[in-house]
C-alpha positions in Angstrom: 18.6 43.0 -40.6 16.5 40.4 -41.8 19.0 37.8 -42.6 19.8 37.3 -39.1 16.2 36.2 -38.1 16.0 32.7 -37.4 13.4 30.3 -38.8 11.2 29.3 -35.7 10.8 25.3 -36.8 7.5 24.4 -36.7 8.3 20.4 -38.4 10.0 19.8 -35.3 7.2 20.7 -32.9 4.3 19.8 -35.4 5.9 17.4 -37.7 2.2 16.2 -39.0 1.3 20.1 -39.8 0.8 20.1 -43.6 -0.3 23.5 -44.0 1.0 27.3 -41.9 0.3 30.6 -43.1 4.2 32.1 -43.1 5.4 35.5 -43.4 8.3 35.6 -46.0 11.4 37.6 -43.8 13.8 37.0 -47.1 14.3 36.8 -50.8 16.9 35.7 -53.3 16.1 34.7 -56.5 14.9 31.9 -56.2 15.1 31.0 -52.6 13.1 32.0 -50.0 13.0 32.1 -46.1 10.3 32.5 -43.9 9.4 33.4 -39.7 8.3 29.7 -39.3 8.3 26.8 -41.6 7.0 23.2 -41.9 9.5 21.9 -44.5 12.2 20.1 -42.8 15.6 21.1 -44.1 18.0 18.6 -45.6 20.0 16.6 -42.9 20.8 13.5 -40.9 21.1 11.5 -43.8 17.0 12.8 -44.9 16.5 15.1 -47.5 15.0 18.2 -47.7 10.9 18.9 -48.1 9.3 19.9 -51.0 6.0 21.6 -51.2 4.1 24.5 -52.7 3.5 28.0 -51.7 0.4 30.5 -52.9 0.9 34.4 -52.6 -1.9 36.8 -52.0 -2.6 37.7 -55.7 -2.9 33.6 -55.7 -0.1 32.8 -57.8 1.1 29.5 -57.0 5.4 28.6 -56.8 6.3 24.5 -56.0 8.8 24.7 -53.8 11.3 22.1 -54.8 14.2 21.9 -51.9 14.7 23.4 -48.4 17.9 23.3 -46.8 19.6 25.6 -43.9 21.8 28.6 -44.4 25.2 28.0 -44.6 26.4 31.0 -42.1 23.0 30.8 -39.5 22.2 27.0 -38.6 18.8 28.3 -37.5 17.8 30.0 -40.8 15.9 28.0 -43.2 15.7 28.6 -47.0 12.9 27.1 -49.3 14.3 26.7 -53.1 11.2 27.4 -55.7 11.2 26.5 -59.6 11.5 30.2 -60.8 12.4 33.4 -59.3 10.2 35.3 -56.6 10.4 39.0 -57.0 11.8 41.2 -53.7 8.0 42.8 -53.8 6.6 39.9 -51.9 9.4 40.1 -49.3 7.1 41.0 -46.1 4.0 38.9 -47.2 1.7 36.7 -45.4 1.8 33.6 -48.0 -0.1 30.1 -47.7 2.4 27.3 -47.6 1.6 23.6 -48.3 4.2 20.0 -47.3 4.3 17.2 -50.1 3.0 15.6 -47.2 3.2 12.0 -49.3 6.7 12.3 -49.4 7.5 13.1 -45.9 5.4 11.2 -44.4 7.6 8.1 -46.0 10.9 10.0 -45.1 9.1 9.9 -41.3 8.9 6.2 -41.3 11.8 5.3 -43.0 13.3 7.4 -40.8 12.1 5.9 -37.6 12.9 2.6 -39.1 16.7 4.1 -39.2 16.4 3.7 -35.7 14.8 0.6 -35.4 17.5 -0.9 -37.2 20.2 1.0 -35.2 18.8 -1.3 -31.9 19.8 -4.7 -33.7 23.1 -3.8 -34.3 25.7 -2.8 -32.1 27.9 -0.9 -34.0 28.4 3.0 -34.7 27.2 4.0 -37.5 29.4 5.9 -40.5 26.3 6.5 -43.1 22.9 7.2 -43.6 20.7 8.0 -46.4 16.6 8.3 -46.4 14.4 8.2 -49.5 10.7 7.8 -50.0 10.8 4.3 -50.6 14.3 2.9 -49.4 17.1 3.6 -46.7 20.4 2.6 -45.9 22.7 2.7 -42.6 26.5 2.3 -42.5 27.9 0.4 -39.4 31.4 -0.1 -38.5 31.1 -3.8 -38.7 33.9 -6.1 -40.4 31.4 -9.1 -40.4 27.8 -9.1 -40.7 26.2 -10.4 -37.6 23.0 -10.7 -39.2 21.4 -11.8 -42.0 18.1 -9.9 -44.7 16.2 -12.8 -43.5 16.4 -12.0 -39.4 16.3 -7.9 -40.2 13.3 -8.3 -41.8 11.7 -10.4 -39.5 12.8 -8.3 -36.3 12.1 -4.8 -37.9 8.7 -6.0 -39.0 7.8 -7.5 -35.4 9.2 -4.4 -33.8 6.8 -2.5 -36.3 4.0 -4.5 -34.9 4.5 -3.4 -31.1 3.2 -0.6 -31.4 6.1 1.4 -30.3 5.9 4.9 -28.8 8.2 7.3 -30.4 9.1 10.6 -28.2 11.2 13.4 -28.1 12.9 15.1 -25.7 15.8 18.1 -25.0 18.9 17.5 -22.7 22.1 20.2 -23.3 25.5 19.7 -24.3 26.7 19.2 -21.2 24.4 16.3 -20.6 25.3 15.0 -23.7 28.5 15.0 -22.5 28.1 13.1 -19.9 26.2 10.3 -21.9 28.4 9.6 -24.8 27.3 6.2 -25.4 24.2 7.6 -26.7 25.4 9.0 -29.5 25.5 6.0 -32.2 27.5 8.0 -35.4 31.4 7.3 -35.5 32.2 10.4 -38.2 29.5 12.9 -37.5 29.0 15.1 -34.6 25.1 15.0 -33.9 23.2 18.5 -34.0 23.5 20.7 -31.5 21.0 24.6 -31.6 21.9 26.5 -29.1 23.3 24.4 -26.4 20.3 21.8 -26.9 20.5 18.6 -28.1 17.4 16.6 -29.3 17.0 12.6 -28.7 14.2 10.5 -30.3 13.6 7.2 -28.2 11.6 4.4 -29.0 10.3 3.1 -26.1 13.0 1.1 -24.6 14.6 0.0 -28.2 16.7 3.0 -29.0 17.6 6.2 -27.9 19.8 8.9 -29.6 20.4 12.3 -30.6 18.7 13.4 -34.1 17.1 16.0 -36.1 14.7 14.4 -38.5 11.3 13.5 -37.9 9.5 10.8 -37.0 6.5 9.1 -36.5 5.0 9.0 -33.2 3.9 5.0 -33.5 5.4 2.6 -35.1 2.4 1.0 -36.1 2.2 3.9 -38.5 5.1 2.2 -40.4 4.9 0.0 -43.6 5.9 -3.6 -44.0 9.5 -3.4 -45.0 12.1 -6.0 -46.2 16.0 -5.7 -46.1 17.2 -6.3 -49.5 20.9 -5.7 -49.4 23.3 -5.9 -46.9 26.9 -5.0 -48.6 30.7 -4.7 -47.4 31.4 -1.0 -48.6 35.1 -1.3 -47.3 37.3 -3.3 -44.9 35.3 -2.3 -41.8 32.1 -0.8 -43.1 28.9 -3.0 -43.7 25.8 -1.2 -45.7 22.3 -2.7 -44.8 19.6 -1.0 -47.1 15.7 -1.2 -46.6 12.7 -0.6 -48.8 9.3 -1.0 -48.8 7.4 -4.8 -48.9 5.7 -4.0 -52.3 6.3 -2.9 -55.8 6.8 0.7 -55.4 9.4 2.0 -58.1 12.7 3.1 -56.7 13.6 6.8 -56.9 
């Protein structure tokens, strides 16, 4: 039945492919799931892509939220702003990425990890927007001040830092606990794989979100908050270097 099909993730193999021809393998209301998809699901601490799709009689639906099924991990759905009707269920449809807006969650993203390799400390929170981001460490004292975060996530910025991906399994994971840097959360694991993002030698760990492939591709950023959330937990939030409004 068609609600068992999986959703073949394209973002995680192409994560700069703004555009894919889908078939649509589900429909429910207003949500929608297709064979393959470009729009990354919410998770990780990032949220969920938005985009557009056209249908064959070229009526156009934005598509406003994508997140996974709750029962099948490896189904995605796509949320639109009004109903789709069941007819189209079996269609070839053009689908389109706010590629704008994921392109920041990419860098902020990759900055995530960036700022992971100055502090050692596991991490108990993340969130991702288009122009800010925030980590969670269990730290009891800062160790480091705005001033030196932005300095040293800028210069890493301007190494021009490889960012690659690669797929070890559970077991291996196993045996390498000390890469995974979250104290609360378990990281993602499809079908006995898990997948690590390294930077070069700065940071490796197991993740889901995407990334950019180059640091350089990152914005100037400045650390403008670094808070005690609780006894043991520090919050040290990021945004961009200019005057682009908050979300």
């Amino acid at each position: 039945m068609t609600q068992h099909i999986n959703t073949i993730q394209v973002y995680d193999l192409k994560p700069y492919l703004c555009e894919l021809d889908a078939l649509i393998i589900e429909i429910k209301d207003d949500l929608v799931s297709f064979d393959e998809s470009i729009f990354y699901p919410l998770g990780g601490g990032q949220p969920g892509d938005t985009g557009r799709i056209i249908l064959p009689n070229g009526d156009e639906f934005s598509i406003i939220d994508t997140f996974r099924d709750v029962l099948n991990y490896n189904k995605i759905w796509s949320k639109l702003d009004t109903k789709l009707d069941k007819i189209w269920q079996g269609s070839i449809v053009n689908t389109y990425l706010n590629w704008e807006r994921r392109y920041n969650h990419m860098q902020m993203h990759t900055c995530m990890h960036l700022l992971c390799s100055l502090i050692d400390a596991p991490v108990t929170g993340c969130s991702i927007s288009e122009y800010k981001a925030r980590l969670d460490f269990d730290l009891p004292d800062p160790i480091i001040s705005k001033e030196e975060i932005t300095f040293k996530i800028n210069n890493l910025i301007s190494k021009c830092l490889e960012v690659t991906s690669k797929l070890i399994t559970k077991s291996e994971l196993d045996q390498n606990l000390e890469l995974i840097r979250t104290l609360d959360t378990s990281p993602p694991i499809y079908n006995n794989i898990v997948r690590l993002i390294e930077i070069d030698s700065i940071d490796i760990q197991p993740c889901c979100g995407t990334h950019v492939i180059n640091t350089k591709e990152i914005k100037k950023i400045v650390c403008t908050k670094i808070k005690k959330v609780s006894k043991l937990n520090r919050r040290i939030e990021i945004s961009w270097d200019s005057n682009i409004p908050e979300n």
